[in-house]
N, C-alpha and C positions, 0 to 999 in steps of 0.2 A: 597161619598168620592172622591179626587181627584186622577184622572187616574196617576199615578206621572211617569207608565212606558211612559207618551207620550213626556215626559224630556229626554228619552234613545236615543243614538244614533242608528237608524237602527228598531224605532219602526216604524210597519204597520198597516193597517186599515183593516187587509182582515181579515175574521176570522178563526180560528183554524182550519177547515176543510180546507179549499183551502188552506192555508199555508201546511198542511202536504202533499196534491197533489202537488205541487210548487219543495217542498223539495223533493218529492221520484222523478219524475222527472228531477230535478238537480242533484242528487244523495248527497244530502247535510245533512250533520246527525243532528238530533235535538231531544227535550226533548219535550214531551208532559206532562203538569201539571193538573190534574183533581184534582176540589174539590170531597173527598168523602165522608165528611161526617161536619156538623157543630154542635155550640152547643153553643149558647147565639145568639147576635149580631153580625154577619161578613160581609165584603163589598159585599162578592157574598153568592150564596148557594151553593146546593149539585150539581155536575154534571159540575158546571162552568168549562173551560178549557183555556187555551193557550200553544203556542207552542215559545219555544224558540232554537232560532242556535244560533253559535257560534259569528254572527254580527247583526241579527235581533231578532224581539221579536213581534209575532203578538197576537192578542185580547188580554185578560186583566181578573186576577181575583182580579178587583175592584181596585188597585192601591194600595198607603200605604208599609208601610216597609215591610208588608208581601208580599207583590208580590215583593219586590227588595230582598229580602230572598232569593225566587222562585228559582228569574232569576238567583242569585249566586251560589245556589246550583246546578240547571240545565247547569249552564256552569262547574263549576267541575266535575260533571260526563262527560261530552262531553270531557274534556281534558283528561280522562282518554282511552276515544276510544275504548270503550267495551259499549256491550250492557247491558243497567241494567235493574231494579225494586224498587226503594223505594220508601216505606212510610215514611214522615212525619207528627212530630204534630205539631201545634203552636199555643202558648197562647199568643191572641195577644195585651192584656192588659197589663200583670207581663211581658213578653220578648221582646215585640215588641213594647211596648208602641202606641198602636192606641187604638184608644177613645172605637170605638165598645167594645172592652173587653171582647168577646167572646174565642172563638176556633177552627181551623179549623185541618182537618186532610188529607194533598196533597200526590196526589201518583203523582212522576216523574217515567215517563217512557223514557228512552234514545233507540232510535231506529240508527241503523248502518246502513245505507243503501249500499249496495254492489252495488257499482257505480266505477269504477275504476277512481282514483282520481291523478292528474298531477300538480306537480308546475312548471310551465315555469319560467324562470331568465333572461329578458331581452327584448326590445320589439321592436328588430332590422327589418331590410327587413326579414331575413329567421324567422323569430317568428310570425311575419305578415302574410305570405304565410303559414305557418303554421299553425295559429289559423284558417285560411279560410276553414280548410282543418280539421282538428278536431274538430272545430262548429257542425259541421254533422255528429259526433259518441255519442255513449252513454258513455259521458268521462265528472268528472265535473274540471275544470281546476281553477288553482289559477294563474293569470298573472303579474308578479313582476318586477319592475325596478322604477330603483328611478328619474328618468326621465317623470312627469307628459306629459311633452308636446311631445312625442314621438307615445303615444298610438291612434291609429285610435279613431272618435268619435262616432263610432259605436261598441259596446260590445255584441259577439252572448252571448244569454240565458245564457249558460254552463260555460260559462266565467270571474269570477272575479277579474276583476283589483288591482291592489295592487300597491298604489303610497308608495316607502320606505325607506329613504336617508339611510337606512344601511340596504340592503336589508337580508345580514347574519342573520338578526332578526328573518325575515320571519321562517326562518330553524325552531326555534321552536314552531311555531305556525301552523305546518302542522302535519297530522293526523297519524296515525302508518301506515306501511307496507305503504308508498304512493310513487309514482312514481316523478323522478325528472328529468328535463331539462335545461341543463345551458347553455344560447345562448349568454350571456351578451355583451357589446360590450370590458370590459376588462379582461385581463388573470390574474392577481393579483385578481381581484375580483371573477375569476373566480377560482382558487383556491382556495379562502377562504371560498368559497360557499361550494366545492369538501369535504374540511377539516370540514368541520361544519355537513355536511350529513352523512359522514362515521361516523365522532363518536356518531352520534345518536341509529348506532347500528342497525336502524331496518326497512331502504328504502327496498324497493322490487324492484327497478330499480334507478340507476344513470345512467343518460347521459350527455357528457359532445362534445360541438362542437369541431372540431380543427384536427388537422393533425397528424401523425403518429409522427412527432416529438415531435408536444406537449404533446403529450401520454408519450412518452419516460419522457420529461421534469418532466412532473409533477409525476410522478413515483417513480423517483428519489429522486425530494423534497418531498414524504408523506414519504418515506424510510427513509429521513437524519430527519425527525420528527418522527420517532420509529414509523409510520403504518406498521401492520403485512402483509404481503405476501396475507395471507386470507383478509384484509381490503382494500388494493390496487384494490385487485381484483372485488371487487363492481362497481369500476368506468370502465361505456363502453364510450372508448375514441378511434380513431373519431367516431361518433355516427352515425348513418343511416344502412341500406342497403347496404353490399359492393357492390351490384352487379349493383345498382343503382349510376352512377357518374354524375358529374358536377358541376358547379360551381355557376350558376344560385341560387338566393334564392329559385324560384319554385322548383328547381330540387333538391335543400340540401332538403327544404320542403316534397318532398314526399318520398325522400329515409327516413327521420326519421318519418314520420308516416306510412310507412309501417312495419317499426320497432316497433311503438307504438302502432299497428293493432295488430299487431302478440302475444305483451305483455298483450294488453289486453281481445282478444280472449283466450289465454293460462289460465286467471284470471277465465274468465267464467266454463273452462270444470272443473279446479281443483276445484273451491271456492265450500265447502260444502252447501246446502240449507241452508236458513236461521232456526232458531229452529224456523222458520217462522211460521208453519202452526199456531200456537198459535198468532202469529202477525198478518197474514193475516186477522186472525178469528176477533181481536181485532180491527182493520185499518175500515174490513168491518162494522164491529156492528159499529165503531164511524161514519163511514161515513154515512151510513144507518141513523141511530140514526137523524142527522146534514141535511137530506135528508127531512125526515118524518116530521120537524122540520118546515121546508120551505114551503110545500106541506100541512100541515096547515094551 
Protein backbone atom coordinates (compact mmCIF):
# COMPACT_ATOMS: atom_id res chain seq x y z
CA UNK A 1 0.00 0.00 0.00
CA UNK A 2 1.14 3.45 -0.45
CA UNK A 3 3.20 5.21 2.23
CA UNK A 4 0.61 8.39 1.92
CA UNK A 5 2.31 9.74 5.41
CA UNK A 6 5.43 10.52 3.05
CA UNK A 7 2.74 13.53 1.54
CA UNK A 8 2.95 14.91 5.34
CA UNK A 9 4.80 17.90 6.05
CA UNK A 10 7.74 17.03 8.36
CA UNK A 11 7.86 13.34 7.41
CA UNK A 12 11.36 11.43 8.19
CA UNK A 13 13.17 8.34 7.06
CA UNK A 14 14.76 7.50 10.45
CA UNK A 15 12.88 4.85 12.31
CA UNK A 16 10.94 4.85 15.46
CA UNK A 17 13.80 3.99 17.74
CA UNK A 18 16.13 6.85 16.88
CA UNK A 19 13.23 9.24 16.53
CA UNK A 20 12.40 8.57 20.25
CA UNK A 21 16.31 9.15 21.12
CA UNK A 22 16.25 12.47 18.94
CA UNK A 23 13.11 13.44 20.85
CA UNK A 24 14.11 12.69 24.58
CA UNK A 25 17.22 14.48 23.82
CA UNK A 26 15.43 17.58 22.33
CA UNK A 27 13.10 17.38 25.09
CA UNK A 28 10.24 17.22 22.44
CA UNK A 29 7.00 15.25 23.36
CA UNK A 30 5.58 12.71 20.97
CA UNK A 31 3.17 9.80 20.53
CA UNK A 32 4.48 6.38 20.03
CA UNK A 33 1.81 4.13 17.96
CA UNK A 34 2.38 0.33 18.21
CA UNK A 35 0.41 -2.17 16.24
CA UNK A 36 -0.97 -4.80 18.87
CA UNK A 37 -2.66 -6.92 17.49
CA UNK A 38 -4.41 -7.70 13.70
CA UNK A 39 -7.01 -9.58 12.29
CA UNK A 40 -7.62 -10.26 8.31
CA UNK A 41 -5.41 -8.20 5.82
CA UNK A 42 -3.60 -4.93 7.23
CA UNK A 43 -0.77 -2.93 5.68
CA UNK A 44 1.54 -3.82 8.66
CA UNK A 45 1.42 -6.47 11.41
CA UNK A 46 1.68 -6.99 15.05
CA UNK A 47 4.49 -4.93 16.83
CA UNK A 48 4.88 -2.37 13.61
CA UNK A 49 5.50 1.25 15.20
CA UNK A 50 5.91 4.93 14.57
CA UNK A 51 6.43 7.85 16.29
CA UNK A 52 4.73 11.09 15.78
CA UNK A 53 5.38 15.02 17.36
CA UNK A 54 3.64 17.62 17.13
CA UNK A 55 5.68 18.76 13.34
CA UNK A 56 7.10 15.49 12.28
CA UNK A 57 6.19 12.00 11.83
CA UNK A 58 8.82 9.16 11.52
CA UNK A 59 8.54 5.36 10.17
CA UNK A 60 5.15 4.34 9.10
CA UNK A 61 2.34 1.70 9.81
CA UNK A 62 2.04 0.99 6.14
CA UNK A 63 0.38 4.37 5.08
CA UNK A 64 -3.46 4.55 3.99
CA UNK A 65 -6.25 6.38 6.04
CA UNK A 66 -5.32 4.46 8.93
CA UNK A 67 -2.10 5.81 9.58
CA UNK A 68 -3.55 9.58 8.92
CA UNK A 69 -6.13 8.30 11.76
CA UNK A 70 -2.94 7.55 13.68
CA UNK A 71 -1.34 10.79 13.12
CA UNK A 72 -4.72 12.77 14.03
CA UNK A 73 -5.40 11.05 17.06
CA UNK A 74 -1.69 11.24 18.17
CA UNK A 75 -1.59 15.03 17.74
CA UNK A 76 -4.80 15.40 19.89
CA UNK A 77 -3.46 13.78 22.77
CA UNK A 78 -0.11 15.88 22.31
CA UNK A 79 -2.37 19.06 22.41
CA UNK A 80 -3.67 18.08 25.35
CA UNK A 81 -0.04 18.02 27.21
CA UNK A 82 -0.60 15.13 29.58
CA UNK A 83 0.80 12.01 29.43
CA UNK A 84 -1.45 9.30 28.21
CA UNK A 85 -2.39 5.49 27.29
CA UNK A 86 -4.86 4.53 24.66
CA UNK A 87 -5.99 1.77 22.82
CA UNK A 88 -7.61 1.84 19.76
CA UNK A 89 -9.63 -0.40 17.25
CA UNK A 90 -9.97 0.24 13.48
CA UNK A 91 -12.07 -1.56 10.98
CA UNK A 92 -10.32 -0.66 8.22
CA UNK A 93 -12.73 -1.65 5.50
CA UNK A 94 -16.63 -0.62 7.08
CA UNK A 95 -14.69 2.90 8.63
CA UNK A 96 -11.62 3.51 6.87
CA UNK A 97 -12.38 2.36 3.71
CA UNK A 98 -8.93 0.75 2.52
CA UNK A 99 -9.10 -2.40 0.46
CA UNK A 100 -7.21 -4.65 2.98
CA UNK A 101 -10.48 -4.83 4.96
CA UNK A 102 -9.16 -6.23 7.87
CA UNK A 103 -8.57 -4.92 11.61
CA UNK A 104 -6.05 -3.38 13.54
CA UNK A 105 -5.94 -2.57 17.15
CA UNK A 106 -3.11 0.61 18.05
CA UNK A 107 -1.97 1.55 21.36
CA UNK A 108 -0.85 5.56 21.38
CA UNK A 109 1.31 6.05 24.01
CA UNK A 110 1.93 10.06 24.64
CA UNK A 111 5.35 10.46 26.46
CA UNK A 112 6.00 14.14 28.37
CA UNK A 113 9.38 14.63 28.30
CA UNK A 114 10.53 16.83 31.32
CA UNK A 115 12.75 19.08 29.23
CA UNK A 116 12.20 22.53 30.40
CA UNK A 117 10.70 24.19 27.36
CA UNK A 118 11.28 28.23 26.22
CA UNK A 119 9.46 30.32 23.55
CA UNK A 120 11.75 33.23 22.52
CA UNK A 121 9.56 36.32 20.38
CA UNK A 122 11.96 37.91 18.33
CA UNK A 123 15.23 37.22 16.58
CA UNK A 124 17.11 40.60 17.38
CA UNK A 125 21.08 41.03 18.32
CA UNK A 126 20.25 40.25 22.12
CA UNK A 127 18.06 36.94 21.14
CA UNK A 128 21.14 36.14 18.96
CA UNK A 129 23.67 36.30 21.71
CA UNK A 130 21.15 34.60 23.55
CA UNK A 131 20.41 31.57 21.57
CA UNK A 132 24.44 31.20 21.54
CA UNK A 133 24.23 30.84 25.07
CA UNK A 134 21.24 28.50 25.75
CA UNK A 135 22.32 26.01 22.65
CA UNK A 136 24.54 24.62 25.53
CA UNK A 137 21.62 23.92 28.22
CA UNK A 138 19.27 21.19 28.55
CA UNK A 139 16.44 23.78 27.38
CA UNK A 140 14.30 22.74 24.01
CA UNK A 141 13.48 26.23 22.64
CA UNK A 142 10.81 27.50 20.09
CA UNK A 143 12.43 30.60 18.04
CA UNK A 144 9.63 33.22 16.67
CA UNK A 145 9.54 36.25 14.64
CA UNK A 146 8.02 36.88 11.62
CA UNK A 147 10.89 38.20 9.98
CA UNK A 148 12.31 34.91 7.83
CA UNK A 149 15.42 36.97 6.94
CA UNK A 150 16.75 38.01 10.32
CA UNK A 151 17.39 34.46 11.74
CA UNK A 152 21.24 33.21 11.52
CA UNK A 153 21.64 30.28 9.09
CA UNK A 154 22.81 28.15 11.40
CA UNK A 155 20.03 26.59 13.95
CA UNK A 156 21.66 24.83 17.38
CA UNK A 157 19.84 21.16 17.80
CA UNK A 158 17.57 22.57 20.69
CA UNK A 159 16.26 25.21 18.70
CA UNK A 160 13.33 25.55 16.40
CA UNK A 161 12.65 28.36 14.25
CA UNK A 162 9.38 29.62 13.70
CA UNK A 163 8.82 31.95 10.64
CA UNK A 164 5.07 33.73 11.65
CA UNK A 165 3.46 36.87 10.04
CA UNK A 166 1.25 37.03 13.37
CA UNK A 167 3.45 35.68 15.65
CA UNK A 168 0.32 36.08 18.57
CA UNK A 169 -0.64 32.56 16.94
CA UNK A 170 2.36 31.07 18.14
CA UNK A 171 0.82 31.71 21.86
CA UNK A 172 -1.41 28.74 21.28
CA UNK A 173 0.50 26.34 20.01
CA UNK A 174 2.94 26.25 22.96
CA UNK A 175 2.78 23.53 25.60
CA UNK A 176 1.35 23.85 29.34
CA UNK A 177 3.30 25.30 32.16
CA UNK A 178 6.13 26.69 29.29
CA UNK A 179 8.44 29.40 29.82
CA UNK A 180 8.23 32.64 27.70
CA UNK A 181 10.58 35.46 26.26
CA UNK A 182 9.54 38.47 24.54
CA UNK A 183 12.55 40.19 22.86
CA UNK A 184 10.61 41.42 19.67
CA UNK A 185 11.77 44.40 18.09
CA UNK A 186 8.07 46.20 18.67
CA UNK A 187 6.18 47.27 22.00
CA UNK A 188 2.74 46.99 20.58
CA UNK A 189 3.64 43.57 19.46
CA UNK A 190 5.10 43.30 22.43
CA UNK A 191 2.17 43.75 24.36
CA UNK A 192 0.07 41.75 22.44
CA UNK A 193 2.16 38.83 23.04
CA UNK A 194 2.17 39.93 27.09
CA UNK A 195 -1.97 39.95 26.65
CA UNK A 196 -2.17 36.52 24.90
CA UNK A 197 0.20 34.64 27.49
CA UNK A 198 -1.49 35.84 30.67
CA UNK A 199 -4.75 34.75 29.52
CA UNK A 200 -3.79 31.41 28.78
CA UNK A 201 -3.71 30.96 32.52
CA UNK A 202 -0.96 28.71 32.85
CA UNK A 203 2.95 29.99 31.79
CA UNK A 204 5.34 29.09 34.50
CA UNK A 205 7.49 32.07 33.45
CA UNK A 206 6.91 35.42 31.44
CA UNK A 207 9.63 37.70 30.40
CA UNK A 208 9.37 40.47 28.97
CA UNK A 209 12.57 43.09 27.58
CA UNK A 210 12.47 46.81 28.31
CA UNK A 211 12.98 49.40 31.08
CA UNK A 212 11.47 50.22 34.40
CA UNK A 213 9.23 52.55 32.52
CA UNK A 214 7.87 50.14 30.15
CA UNK A 215 7.03 47.85 33.08
CA UNK A 216 5.19 50.76 34.49
CA UNK A 217 3.52 51.27 30.93
CA UNK A 218 2.42 48.22 30.26
CA UNK A 219 0.98 47.62 33.83
CA UNK A 220 -1.24 50.23 33.51
CA UNK A 221 -2.70 49.22 29.98
CA UNK A 222 -3.27 45.30 31.29
CA UNK A 223 -5.10 47.22 34.28
CA UNK A 224 -7.27 49.78 31.97
CA UNK A 225 -8.11 45.93 30.17
CA UNK A 226 -9.47 44.48 33.64
CA UNK A 227 -6.04 42.06 34.27
CA UNK A 228 -6.34 41.21 37.97
CA UNK A 229 -3.34 42.36 40.26
CA UNK A 230 -2.59 38.50 40.54
CA UNK A 231 -2.41 38.41 36.44
CA UNK A 232 -0.19 41.47 36.17
CA UNK A 233 1.97 40.03 38.33
CA UNK A 234 3.10 36.93 36.04
CA UNK A 235 4.95 39.41 33.80
CA UNK A 236 8.90 39.91 34.96
CA UNK A 237 9.46 43.14 33.20
CA UNK A 238 12.74 44.37 32.69
CA UNK A 239 13.80 40.81 32.54
CA UNK A 240 17.41 39.68 33.44
CA UNK A 241 19.54 39.71 36.53
CA UNK A 242 19.43 42.93 38.28
CA UNK A 243 22.79 42.79 39.46
CA UNK A 244 24.07 41.98 35.99
CA UNK A 245 24.04 45.62 33.83
CA UNK A 246 24.56 46.96 30.48
CA UNK A 247 23.61 47.59 27.61
CA UNK A 248 25.62 45.37 25.13
CA UNK A 249 23.35 42.58 23.53
CA UNK A 250 26.17 40.12 25.16
CA UNK A 251 25.55 41.49 28.45
CA UNK A 252 21.39 41.84 28.18
CA UNK A 253 22.30 38.16 26.95
CA UNK A 254 23.75 36.74 29.88
CA UNK A 255 21.94 38.65 32.57
CA UNK A 256 18.58 36.86 31.08
CA UNK A 257 20.11 33.43 31.06
CA UNK A 258 21.27 33.62 34.31
CA UNK A 259 17.77 34.16 35.00
CA UNK A 260 16.67 31.31 32.80
CA UNK A 261 19.56 29.10 34.59
CA UNK A 262 18.24 29.74 37.85
CA UNK A 263 14.37 28.89 36.45
CA UNK A 264 15.29 26.00 35.07
CA UNK A 265 17.54 24.54 37.73
CA UNK A 266 14.44 25.46 40.16
CA UNK A 267 12.20 23.10 37.54
CA UNK A 268 14.73 20.15 38.08
CA UNK A 269 14.68 20.00 42.09
CA UNK A 270 10.87 20.54 42.27
CA UNK A 271 9.48 18.39 39.08
CA UNK A 272 8.29 15.16 40.58
CA UNK A 273 10.03 11.80 38.93
CA UNK A 274 8.43 10.87 35.99
CA UNK A 275 5.58 7.65 37.03
CA UNK A 276 8.63 6.88 34.82
CA UNK A 277 10.02 3.93 36.17
CA UNK A 278 7.20 2.17 34.13
CA UNK A 279 8.35 4.34 31.04
CA UNK A 280 11.80 3.87 31.52
CA UNK A 281 11.08 0.09 31.72
CA UNK A 282 8.89 0.48 28.39
CA UNK A 283 11.71 3.10 26.38
CA UNK A 284 14.30 0.14 27.45
CA UNK A 285 12.36 -3.06 26.30
CA UNK A 286 11.59 -0.97 22.81
CA UNK A 287 14.92 -0.03 22.45
CA UNK A 288 16.42 -3.23 23.32
CA UNK A 289 13.78 -4.99 21.31
CA UNK A 290 14.92 -2.30 17.97
CA UNK A 291 18.58 -3.31 19.11
CA UNK A 292 18.33 -7.24 18.99
CA UNK A 293 16.47 -6.35 15.75
CA UNK A 294 19.66 -4.97 14.10
CA UNK A 295 22.23 -7.43 15.62
CA UNK A 296 20.31 -10.15 13.65
Amino acid sequence: MTNLNESFQGFHTQNWAQAINEHEQSGTNYVIATVLGTNGSTPRGTGSKMVISGEHIYDTLGGGHLEYVVIEKARELLAKGEAAQVIEQFNLGANLGQCCGGAATVMLECMQCERFTLDIYGAGHVAQALIGILAQLPMRIRWIDSRADVFPQAIPNNVVKVVDEEPTEQVKRAPKSNNYLILTHNHQLDFALTQAIIKRADANWLGVIGSDTKAKRFKQRLAHRDFTADQIQQMTCPVGLKNITGKLPMEVAISISGQLIALYQAMQTQAPKRQGLQWRTLKNALISTTQEEVDA
